[in-house]
Each structure stands twice: as structure tokens, then as C-alpha cells.
C-alpha positions in Angstrom: -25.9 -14.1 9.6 -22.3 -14.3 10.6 -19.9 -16.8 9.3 -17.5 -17.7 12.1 -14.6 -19.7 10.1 -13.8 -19.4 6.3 -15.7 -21.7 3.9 -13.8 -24.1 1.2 -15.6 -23.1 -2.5 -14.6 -26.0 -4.9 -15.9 -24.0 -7.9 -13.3 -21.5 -6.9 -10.8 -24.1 -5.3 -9.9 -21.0 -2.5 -11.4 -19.9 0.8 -14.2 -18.0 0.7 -14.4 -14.9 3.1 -16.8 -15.1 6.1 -20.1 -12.7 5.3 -19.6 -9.8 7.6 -22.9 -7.8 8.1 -22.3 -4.6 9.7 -25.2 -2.8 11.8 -26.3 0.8 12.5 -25.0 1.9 15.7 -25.8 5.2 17.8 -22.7 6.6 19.7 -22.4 9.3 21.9 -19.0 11.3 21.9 -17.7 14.8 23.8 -16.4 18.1 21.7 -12.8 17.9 22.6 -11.8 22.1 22.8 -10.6 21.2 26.3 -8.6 18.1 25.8 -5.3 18.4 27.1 -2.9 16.0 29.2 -2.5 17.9 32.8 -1.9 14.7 35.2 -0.7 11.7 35.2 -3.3 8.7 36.1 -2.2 6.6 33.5 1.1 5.4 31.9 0.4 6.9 28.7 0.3 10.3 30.3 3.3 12.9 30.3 2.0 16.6 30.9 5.4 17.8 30.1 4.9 16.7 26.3 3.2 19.2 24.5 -0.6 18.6 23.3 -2.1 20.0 19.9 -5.7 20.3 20.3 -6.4 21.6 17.2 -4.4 18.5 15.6 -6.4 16.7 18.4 -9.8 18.0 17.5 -9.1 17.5 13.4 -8.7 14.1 14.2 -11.6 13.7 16.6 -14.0 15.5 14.0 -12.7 12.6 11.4 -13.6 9.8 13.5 -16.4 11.4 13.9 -17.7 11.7 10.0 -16.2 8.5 9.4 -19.1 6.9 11.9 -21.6 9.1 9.8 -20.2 8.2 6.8 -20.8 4.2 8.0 -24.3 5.2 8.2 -24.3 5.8 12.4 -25.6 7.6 14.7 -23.6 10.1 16.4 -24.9 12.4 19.6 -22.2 15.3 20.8 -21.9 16.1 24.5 -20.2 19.7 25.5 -16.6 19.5 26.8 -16.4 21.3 30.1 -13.2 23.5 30.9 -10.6 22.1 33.8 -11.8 18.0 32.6 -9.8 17.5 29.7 -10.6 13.6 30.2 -14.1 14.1 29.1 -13.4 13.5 25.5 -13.4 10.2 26.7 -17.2 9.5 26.7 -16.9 6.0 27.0 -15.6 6.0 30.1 -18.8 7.3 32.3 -22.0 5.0 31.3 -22.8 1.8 29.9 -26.0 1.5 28.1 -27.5 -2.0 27.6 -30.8 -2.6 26.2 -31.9 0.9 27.0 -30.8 0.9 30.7 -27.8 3.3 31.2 -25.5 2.4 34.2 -23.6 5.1 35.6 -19.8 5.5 36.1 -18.2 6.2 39.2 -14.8 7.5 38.6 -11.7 5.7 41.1 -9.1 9.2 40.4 -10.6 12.5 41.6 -9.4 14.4 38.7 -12.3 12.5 36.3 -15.4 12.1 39.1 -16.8 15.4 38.1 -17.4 13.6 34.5 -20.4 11.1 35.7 -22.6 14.3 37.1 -22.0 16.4 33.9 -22.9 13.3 31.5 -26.1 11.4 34.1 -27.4 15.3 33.4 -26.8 15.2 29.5 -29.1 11.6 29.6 -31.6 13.3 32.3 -32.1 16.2 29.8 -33.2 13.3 27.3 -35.4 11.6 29.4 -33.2 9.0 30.4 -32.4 8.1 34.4 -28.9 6.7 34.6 -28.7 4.0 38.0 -25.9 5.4 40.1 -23.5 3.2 40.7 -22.2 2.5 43.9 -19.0 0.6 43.2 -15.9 2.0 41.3 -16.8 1.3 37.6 -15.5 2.8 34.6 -17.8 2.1 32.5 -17.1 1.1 28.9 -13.4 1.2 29.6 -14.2 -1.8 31.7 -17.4 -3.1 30.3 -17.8 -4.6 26.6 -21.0 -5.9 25.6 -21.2 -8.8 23.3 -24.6 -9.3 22.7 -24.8 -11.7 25.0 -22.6 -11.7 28.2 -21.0 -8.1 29.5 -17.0 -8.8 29.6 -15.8 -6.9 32.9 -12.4 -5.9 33.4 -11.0 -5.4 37.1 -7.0 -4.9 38.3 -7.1 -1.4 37.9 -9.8 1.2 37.7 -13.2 -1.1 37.8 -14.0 -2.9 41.1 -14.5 -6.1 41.0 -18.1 -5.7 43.5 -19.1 -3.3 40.6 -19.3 -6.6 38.0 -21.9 -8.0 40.7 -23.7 -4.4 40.3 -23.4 -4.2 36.8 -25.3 -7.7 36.4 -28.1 -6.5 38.7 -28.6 -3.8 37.3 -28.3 -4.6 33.3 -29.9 -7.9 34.1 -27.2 -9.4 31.8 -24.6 -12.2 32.5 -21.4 -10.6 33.3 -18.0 -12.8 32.8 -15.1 -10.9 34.9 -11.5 -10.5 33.3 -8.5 -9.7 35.3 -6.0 -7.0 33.9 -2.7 -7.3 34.9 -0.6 -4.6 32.9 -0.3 -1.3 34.0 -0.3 -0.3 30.6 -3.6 -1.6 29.6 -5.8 -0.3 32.7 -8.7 -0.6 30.9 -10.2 -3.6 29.3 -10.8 -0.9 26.2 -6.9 -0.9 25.6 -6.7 -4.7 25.8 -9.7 -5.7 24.1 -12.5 -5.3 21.7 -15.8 -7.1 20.6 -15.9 -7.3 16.6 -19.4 -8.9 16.7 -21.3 -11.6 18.9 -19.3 -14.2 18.5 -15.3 -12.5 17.7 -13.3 -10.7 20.0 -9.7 -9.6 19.9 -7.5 -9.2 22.3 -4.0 -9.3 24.2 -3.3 -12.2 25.7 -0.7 -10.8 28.0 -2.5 -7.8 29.5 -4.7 -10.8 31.4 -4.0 -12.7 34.3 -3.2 -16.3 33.6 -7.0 -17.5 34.3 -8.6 -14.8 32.8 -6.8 -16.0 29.5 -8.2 -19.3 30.0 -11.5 -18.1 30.0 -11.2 -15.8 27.3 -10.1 -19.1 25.0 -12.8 -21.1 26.3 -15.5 -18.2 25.5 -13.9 -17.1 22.2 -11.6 -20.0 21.0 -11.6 -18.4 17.1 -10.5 -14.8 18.6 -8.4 -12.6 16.7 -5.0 -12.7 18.9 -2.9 -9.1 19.1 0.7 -9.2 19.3 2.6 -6.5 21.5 2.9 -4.0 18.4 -0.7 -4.1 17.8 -1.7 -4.0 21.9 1.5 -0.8 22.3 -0.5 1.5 19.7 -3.3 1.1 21.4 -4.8 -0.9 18.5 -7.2 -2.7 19.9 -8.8 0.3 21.4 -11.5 -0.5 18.4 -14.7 0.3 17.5 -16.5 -2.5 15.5 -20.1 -2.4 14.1 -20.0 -6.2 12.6 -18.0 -5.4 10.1 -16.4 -2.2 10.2 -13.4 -1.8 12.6 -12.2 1.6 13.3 -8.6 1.5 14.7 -5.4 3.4 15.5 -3.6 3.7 12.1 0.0 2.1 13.5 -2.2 -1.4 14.0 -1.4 -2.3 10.9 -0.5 -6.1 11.7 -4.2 -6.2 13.7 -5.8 -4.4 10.5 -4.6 -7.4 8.1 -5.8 -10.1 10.6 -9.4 -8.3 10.4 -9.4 -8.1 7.0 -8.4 -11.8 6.3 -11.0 -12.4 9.3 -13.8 -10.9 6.4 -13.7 -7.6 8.3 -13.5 -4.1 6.6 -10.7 -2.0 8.6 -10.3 1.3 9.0 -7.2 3.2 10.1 -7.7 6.6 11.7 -4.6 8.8 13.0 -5.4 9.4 16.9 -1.8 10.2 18.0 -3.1 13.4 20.2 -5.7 11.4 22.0 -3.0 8.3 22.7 -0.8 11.1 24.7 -3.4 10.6 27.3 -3.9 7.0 26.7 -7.0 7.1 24.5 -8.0 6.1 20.9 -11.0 5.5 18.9 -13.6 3.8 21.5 -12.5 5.7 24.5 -13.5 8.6 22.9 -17.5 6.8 22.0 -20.5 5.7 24.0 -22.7 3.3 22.3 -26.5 4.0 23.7 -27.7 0.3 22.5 -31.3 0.8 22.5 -31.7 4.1 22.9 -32.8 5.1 19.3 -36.5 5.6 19.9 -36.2 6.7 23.3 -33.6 9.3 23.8 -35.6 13.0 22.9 -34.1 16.2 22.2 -32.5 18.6 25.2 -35.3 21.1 26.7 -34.0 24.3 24.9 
């Protein structure tokens, strides 16, 4: 069980710490040999700055034993050559409950991605629904447990919130993004656990902020410095929270929240406007059924 709000121990005379309880999770994530920043289809992206992919994959390979390490799960998709955007696994399904929704990219440079990964589930004995609205997956889609927070303005459609619902069978609460800097909901939010989210006030539109009060009244609010190191571009198993290592502000908040931070250097994957969840997949439920590639 979660504690929401700090408890008062008169033995102690001191706040006591809410009980986080952190849970296995089982991520998917793509080798990142071909990452590079060739385009522009974001405002993080600048090809004329210089990319180290070896710095790049030594940090990508520490996020990655860092999740073992936590006690998770982690499955490796191969990078393709000419997508260097693939790293970013979480960007082409969301898997609810067992049932993987596919992504359908909005820029033509990423669209190849959904084929290569609906084949890497196929393989495994896993049919992934083909969209037929714009989605983004997990860059616009973050499961709580209990509702599916969908994020529109930029990438994501907002028909594809209606499709996502059908298809998941979940309720789906839709969020309005409304700064070009955090075009996904990813970079402008992230669940902790069922009941805590945190996230930026000012990359949402005025009513989507109202609703995101209403839904999550104790959330953990980001200021501009934690939102512009793309800090809340999280990954959060309950009580783990694996962030960009500049959020420092956003790390002390967790912490005094009863969460156990952890700050991980992804200054190569930020130069294309991604950190530590753009780069993994959750497959929620897919423990028991997901079987080894045909050889």
C-alpha cells in the first residue's frame, strides 16, 4: 500500500515518510549503434551539433543495468541503420493489460519504426492493433493504473484518444500540450505510481491544468529548470524514479515525496529531445505471454 500524504509520529515528534513500494516492471528498449540527430522534427534537435554515439550508447547501456539492477525486466530490440529515432522505443506501442496498440508516426522520417517494432511483437506471439489515427504512443499515452492520460497539440491526434480507449478498453482522460518544447506528454509529464503524477503546469493548456489538479490534487509540480532538462521525462516503478541528472530540484521533491531518485547522465539522447522513458517501453502484462523470437 501507498501512503499518499506524510504521516505525524508523536513518538518521533517528525513527519514520517510515505511507504513507497516499488514493483517489477518489464521494459523494452532499442540498441542505439544508429542514434544520431539528422533532422529536425523537434526543437531539441540541431544536426549541425555533433553527436557521440559511443558517449550516447555508454549511457544508454547504464540506464539499462540500472533497470536490471532494480530487479526489471529488460527486452532489446535491434537498431536499424538510416532511423536513428528508434532508440526511442517508447514512442511506437502502448501495451496495456497485455494488448499492445500500435503507433502511427505524424513525421515521415520515424513511420518506418511502427513496422520494424509490430514485427519484433509478431515474432513473440503478440498481434499489435494498427492504429488508424496519428498516435505516438507512449510519448503521448501514460498509464496510471487506472485511466490512460493522452496528450494531443502536437504529434498524437486527438481521434486517436477515442481509438486508444476502444481498443485498450481503459478510460482515457485527454491533455492538451501547448509548448512546442514539450511535444510529447513524456517531456511534460510522468506517472510515479497510481495515485502521483508530476508534471509542468505550463506545457498544458489552461483546462487541461484544471483537470490535471482535479485528478491529481497532491501532484509533484515541476518548475521550468526541472521541465528544460527534460526532467520529467522519468521512469518510475512506485518508488524508483530514474531521471535526467540536471533535475536536481525535481529529485529532492521525489525524495521528500518518500521516492528513491535516481540521476542518470542522458545528455547525447536530449540532443534529439529524448531521456530516460523515451528510450523504454513498458509491456504491462506481457510477462507470461511474450515467447522467445523463432531463431
Amino acid at each position: 500500500m501507498t501512503l499518499s500524504v506524510p504521516r505525524f509520529d508523536p513518538a518521533r515528534g517528525a513527519l514520517e515518510l510515505p511507504v513507497r513500494l516499488a514493483s517489477p516492471r518489464h521494459y523494452l528498449m532499442c540498441s542505439p549503434e544508429h542514434f544520431d540527430v539528422t533532422y529536425v522534427i523537434n526543437p531539441w534537435m540541431d544536426p549541425s551539433q555533433d553527436v557521440d554515439v559511443a558517449r550516447a550508447t555508454q549511457q544508454w547501456e547504464a540506464l539499462r543495468e540500472l533497470y536490471a539492477s532494480l530487479g526489471h525486466r529488460v527486452e532489446v530490440i535491434a537498431g536499424v541503420p538510416g532511423l536513428p529515432d528508434m532508440v526511442f522505443a517508447a514512442n511506437s506501442a502502448t501495451v496495456v493489460d497485455g494488448v499492445a496498440y500500435g503507433a502511427r508516426f505524424r513525421t515521415t522520417q520515424r513511420a518506418p519504426e511502427a513496422a520494424l517494432y509490430a514485427r519484433w511483437f509478431a515474432e513473440r506471439g503478440v498481434a499489435v492493433l494498427v492504429p488508424t489515427a496519428v498516435n505516438e504512443a507512449e510519448g503521448d499515452f501514460a498509464w496510471t493504473g487506472r485511466v490512460l492520460l493522452a496528450g494531443t497539440g502536437f504529434r498524437t491526434e486527438a481521434g486517436a484518444h477515442a481509438e486508444a480507449q476502444e481498443v485498450l478498453g481503459v478510460p482515457v482522460v485527454s491533455l492538451t500540450l501547448t509548448d512546442p518544447r514539450y511535444y510529447h506528454l513524456d517531456t511534460a509529464l510522468v506517472v510515479l505510481d497510481a495515485d502521483t503524477v508530476a508534471y509542468y503546469p505550463l506545457a498544458f493548456s489552461p483546462g487541461s491544468r484544471k483537470v490535471l489538479a482535479r485528478l491529481f490534487p497532491d501532484a509533484v509540480l515541476a518548475d521550468a529548470a526541472d521541465a528544460g532538462c527534460l526532467g520529467l521525462n522519468a521512469v518510475s516503478d512506485g518508488r524508483n524514479v530514474v531521471l535526467a541528472q540536471e533535475a536536481t530540484r525535481l529529485a529532492g521533491l521525489l525524495a521528500e515525496r518518500g521516492f528513491a531518485p535516481h540521476l542518470v547522465d542522458v545528455s547525447e539522447l536530449r540532443k534529439a529531445g529524448g531521456g530516460p522513458k523515451c528510450v523504454t517501453m513498458e509491456l504491462r502484462g506481457l510477462q507470461h505471454t511474450l515467447r522467445a523470437a523463432r531463431g
